[in-house]
N, C-alpha and C positions, 0 to 999 in steps of 0.2 A: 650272100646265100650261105648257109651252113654246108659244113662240109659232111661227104658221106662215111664218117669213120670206118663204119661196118664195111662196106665195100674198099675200103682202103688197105686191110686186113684179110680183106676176102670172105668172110663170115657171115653168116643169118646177123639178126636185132634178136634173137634168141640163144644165142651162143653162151655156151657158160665161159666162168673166168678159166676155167683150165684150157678151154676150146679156143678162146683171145689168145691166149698166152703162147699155147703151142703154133698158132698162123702166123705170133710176133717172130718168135725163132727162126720157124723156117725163111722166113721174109728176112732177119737178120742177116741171117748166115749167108742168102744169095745179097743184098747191098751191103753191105759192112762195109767199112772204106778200106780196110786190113785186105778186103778179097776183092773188091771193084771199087777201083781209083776213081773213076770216071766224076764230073759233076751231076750227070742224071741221077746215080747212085747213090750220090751223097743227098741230092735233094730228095732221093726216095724213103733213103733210110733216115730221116729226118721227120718224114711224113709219119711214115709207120710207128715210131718212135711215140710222137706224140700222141697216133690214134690209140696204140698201148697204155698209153699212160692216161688218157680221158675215160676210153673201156673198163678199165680197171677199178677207177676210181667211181664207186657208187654213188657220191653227187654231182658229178663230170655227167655220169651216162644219161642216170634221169635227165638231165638238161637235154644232151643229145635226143633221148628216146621223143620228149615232148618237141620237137623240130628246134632249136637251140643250139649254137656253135659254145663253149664252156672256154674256149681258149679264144675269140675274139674278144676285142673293146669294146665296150657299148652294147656289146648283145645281149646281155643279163635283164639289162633292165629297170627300171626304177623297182619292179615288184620285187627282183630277187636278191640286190644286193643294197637297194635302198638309193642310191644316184646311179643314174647310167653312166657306163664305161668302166663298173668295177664290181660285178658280179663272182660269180665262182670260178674264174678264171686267172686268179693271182691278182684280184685289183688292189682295193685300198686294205685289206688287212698285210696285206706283202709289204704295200707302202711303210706302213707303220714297224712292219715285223726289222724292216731295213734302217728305219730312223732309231730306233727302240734297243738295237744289237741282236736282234732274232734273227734277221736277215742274212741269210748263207752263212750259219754260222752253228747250225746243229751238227753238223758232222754227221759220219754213214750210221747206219742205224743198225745196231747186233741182227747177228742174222738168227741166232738161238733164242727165242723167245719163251718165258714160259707159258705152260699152258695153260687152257682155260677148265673151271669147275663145273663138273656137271651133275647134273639133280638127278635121280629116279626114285618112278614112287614103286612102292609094294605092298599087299595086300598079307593081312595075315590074322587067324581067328584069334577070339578072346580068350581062348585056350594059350594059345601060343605066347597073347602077352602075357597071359598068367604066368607060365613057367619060361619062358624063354625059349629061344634059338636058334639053330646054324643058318639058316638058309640062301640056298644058291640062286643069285639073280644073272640075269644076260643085259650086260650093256654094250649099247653102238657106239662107240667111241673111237678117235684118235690114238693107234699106236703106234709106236716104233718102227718105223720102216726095216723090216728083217733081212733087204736084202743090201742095203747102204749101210745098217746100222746107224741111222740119221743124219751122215754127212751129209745126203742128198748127193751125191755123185757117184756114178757105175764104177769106176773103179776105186773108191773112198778116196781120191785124192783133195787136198784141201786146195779151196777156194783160191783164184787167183784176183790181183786188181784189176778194178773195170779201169780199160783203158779210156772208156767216155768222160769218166769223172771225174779221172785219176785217184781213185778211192778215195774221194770227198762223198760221195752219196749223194751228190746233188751237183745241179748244173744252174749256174748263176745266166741270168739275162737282163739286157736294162731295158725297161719299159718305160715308156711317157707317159704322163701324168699331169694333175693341174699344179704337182712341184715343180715339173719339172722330167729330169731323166734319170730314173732310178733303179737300182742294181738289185733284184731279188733271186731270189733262189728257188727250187723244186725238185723233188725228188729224180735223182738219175732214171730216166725211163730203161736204161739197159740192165740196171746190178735194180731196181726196185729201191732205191734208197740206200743196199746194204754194203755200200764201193766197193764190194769183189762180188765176183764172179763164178759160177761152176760151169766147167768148160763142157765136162761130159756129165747132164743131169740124169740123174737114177731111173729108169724107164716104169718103174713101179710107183714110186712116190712124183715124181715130174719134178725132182731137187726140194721138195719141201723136209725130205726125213721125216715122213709122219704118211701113213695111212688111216684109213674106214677099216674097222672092224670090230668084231663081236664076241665077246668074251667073257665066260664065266668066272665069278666072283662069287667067294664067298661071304654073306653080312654075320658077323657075331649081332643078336636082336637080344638084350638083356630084359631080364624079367621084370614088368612092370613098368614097360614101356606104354605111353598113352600115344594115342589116338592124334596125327598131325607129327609129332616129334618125327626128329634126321637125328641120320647118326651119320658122322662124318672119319671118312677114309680117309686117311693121309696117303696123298700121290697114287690115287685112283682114279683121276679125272682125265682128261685130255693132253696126250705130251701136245708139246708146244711147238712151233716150226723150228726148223733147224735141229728136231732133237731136244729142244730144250724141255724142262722141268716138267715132269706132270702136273696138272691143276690137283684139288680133292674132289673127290665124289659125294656127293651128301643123296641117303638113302630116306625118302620121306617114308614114315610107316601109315599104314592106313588098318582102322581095325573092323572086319565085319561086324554085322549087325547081330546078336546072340538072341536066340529063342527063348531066352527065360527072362537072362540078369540084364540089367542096364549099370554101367559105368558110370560113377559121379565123383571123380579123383580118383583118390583108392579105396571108395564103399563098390560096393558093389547093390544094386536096389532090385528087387522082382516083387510081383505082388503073388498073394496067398488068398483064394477063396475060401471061404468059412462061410458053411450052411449057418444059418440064425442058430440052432438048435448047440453047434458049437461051438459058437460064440458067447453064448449062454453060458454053458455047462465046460469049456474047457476042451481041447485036444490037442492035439502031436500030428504034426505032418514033419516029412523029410525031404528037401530037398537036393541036389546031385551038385558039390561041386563042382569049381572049374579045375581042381585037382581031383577028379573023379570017385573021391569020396563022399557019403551022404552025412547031411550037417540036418539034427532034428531043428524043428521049430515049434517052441511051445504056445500054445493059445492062451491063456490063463483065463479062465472063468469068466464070464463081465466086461471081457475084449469089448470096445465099442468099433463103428465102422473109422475106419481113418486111421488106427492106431497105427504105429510101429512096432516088431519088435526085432531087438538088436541083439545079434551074434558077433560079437567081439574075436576080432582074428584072426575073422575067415572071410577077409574079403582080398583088396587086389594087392602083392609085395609092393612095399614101398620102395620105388630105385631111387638105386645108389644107399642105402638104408638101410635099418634095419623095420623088420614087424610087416605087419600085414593091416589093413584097412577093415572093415567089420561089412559084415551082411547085414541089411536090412528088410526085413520082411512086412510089404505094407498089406494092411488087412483089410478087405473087400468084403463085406458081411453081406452074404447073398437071402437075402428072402422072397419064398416060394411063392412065384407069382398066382400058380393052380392047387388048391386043396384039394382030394376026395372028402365025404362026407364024415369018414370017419377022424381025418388027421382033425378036420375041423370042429368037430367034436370036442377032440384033443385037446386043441386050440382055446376052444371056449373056456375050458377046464382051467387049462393054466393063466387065462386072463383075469378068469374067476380068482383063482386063489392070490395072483398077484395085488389085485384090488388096485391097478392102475389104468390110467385110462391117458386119451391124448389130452393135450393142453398146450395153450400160449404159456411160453416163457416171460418173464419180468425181470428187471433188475433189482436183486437183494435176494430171488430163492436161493441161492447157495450152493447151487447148480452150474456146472461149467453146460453152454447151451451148446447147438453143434456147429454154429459158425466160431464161438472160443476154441474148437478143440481142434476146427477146424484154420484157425487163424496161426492157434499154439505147436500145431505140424509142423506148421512150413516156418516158425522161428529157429527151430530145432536145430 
């Protein structure tokens, strides 16, 4: 019958790993064999020992949580470890780790780790990429435990050896096998691996030297930044347990949506309605940079619908670069769906003097037709 960890420890099957941990100590500190000699004691602090060490370990517990013992023989199972008797409880990869020279022979594991990298995204308009800039973000992050300065110990004194392991970081046992009796090894359930020990842990950090907290940061956002790209902080990310090394922070940029311009690299693209009449005849519209200057746009006579036209060097900075990207202005040639009698009038007049009329296209009039001009756009 599996054993009931949780209750061995005294804890909910809900318990976080900081809540395991603190029920290990206190239970430590009353069976120790240093404070109760006794054999009860020693078999208790033995028990607890190992519920610590399955708790802890997130493929140990899931076993546990699905009704599962992680540290018997043969309880895994054909599904979990592939032959019964050597599942996630130190079976046959132990075996091998001992024939191989892996076998109790890693030694205690630093207790200073460094830290891990962490992502955040940010939002910021097309204005913004355009010129660049400072902006102040809040991240949740891992820091420096302020009141250990990340020794992890209340009165910063350094780590002693764990007397379980003898600051090996690991506890050798021989297990049966279909070799045979063979000698593996597992992490010290008392130091976690690390062979010493902090006697009196930080009440703030619980000996990790490292807290949760929230902390403003300033991003430098260089000009002509695109849409997706990180910019990456050096030792802005998460300190590491024990104090160790920050990770980097990498700030993903995201760019709002803009009511005019559309971004294609460093063009910048908006379309321009033009009434028939001048598209015809020619005009000048202006539109509002994203450096809030007005850039004209010329029409030239004879604009057909689809056209482009391009303003050279006034679209997005090129980073890291030098120049800017060009505006393209696509031309939408609007015709009047409603006449009065007189526009139509009008109308008749200049059809008249045009002397043209609708027709099928052929191949050989000399005529670019409006799927070429429309085919010859999008080569562009």
């Amino acid at each position: 019958m599996a054993r009931d960890y949780y209750a061995i420890l005294g804890v909910d099957k809900s318990a976080s790993d900081k809540e395991i941990k603190k029920a290990y100590r206190r239970l430590a500190r009353k069976y120790h064999p240093d404070v109760n000699p006794s054999e009860e004691a020693a078999e208790k602090f033995r028990e607890i020992s190992v519920a610590h060490e399955v708790l802890t370990d997130p493929d140990k517990r899931r076993i546990v949580d699905m009704g599962g013992d992680p540290m018997e023989q043969g309880q895994a199972g054909a599904g979990a470890g592939g032959f019964g008797g050597f599942g996630a409880g130190g079976g046959l990869g132990d075996i091998f780790e001992a024939f191989f020279g892996q076998g109790g022979t890693r030694g205690p594991r630093s207790r200073v780790q460094p830290g891990n990298d962490a992502l955040l995204r940010t939002v910021i308009t097309l204005e913004e990429a355009y010129s660049g800039l400072r902006k102040e973000v809040t991240v949740d992050t891992a820091v420096l435990c302020d009141r250990c300065e990340g020794t992890g110990s209340a009165s910063k004194a350094k780590p002693v050896k764990c007397d379980q392991c003898g600051g090996a970081g690991e506890i050798q046992e021989m297990q049966r096998s279909f070799l045979g009796n063979v000698m593996t090894a597992r992490p010290c359930p008392k130091c976690s691996g690390f062979g010493e020990v902090i006697e009196d842990p930080c009440p703030k950090c619980d000996g990790g030297g490292r807290v949760r907290a929230r902390r403003d940061i300033t991003v430098n956002i260089p000009a002509g930044i695109a849409d997706g790209m990180r910019i990456r902080m050096a030792g802005a990310g998460e300190v590491g347990h024990g104090g160790g090394p920050a990770g980097d922070l990498y700030v993903e940029v995201a760019t709002r949506r803009h009511p005019v311009f559309t971004r294609d690299g460093d063009d910048l693209d908006f379309t321009v309605r033009v009434p028939m009449v001048d598209a015809a005849l020619g005009c000048s519209v202006s539109v509002t940079g994203l450096d809030g200057e007005d850039v004209a746009i010329d029409v030239a006579a004879g604009t057909q619908p689809g056209e482009r036209v391009r303003v050279e060097g006034r679209g997005m900075p090129r980073l890291r670069s030098d120049g800017h990207g060009d505006m393209l202005a696509h031309i939408d040639v609007v015709v009047p769906a409603d006449v009065d009698d007189q526009t139509r009038d009008l109308l008749e007049q200049v059809r008249g003097r045009l002397r043209e009329s609708a027709r099928v296209t052929q191949e050989g009039d000399g005529e670019e037709s409006f799927f070429d001009r429309l085919r010859n756009r999008f080569r562009r």
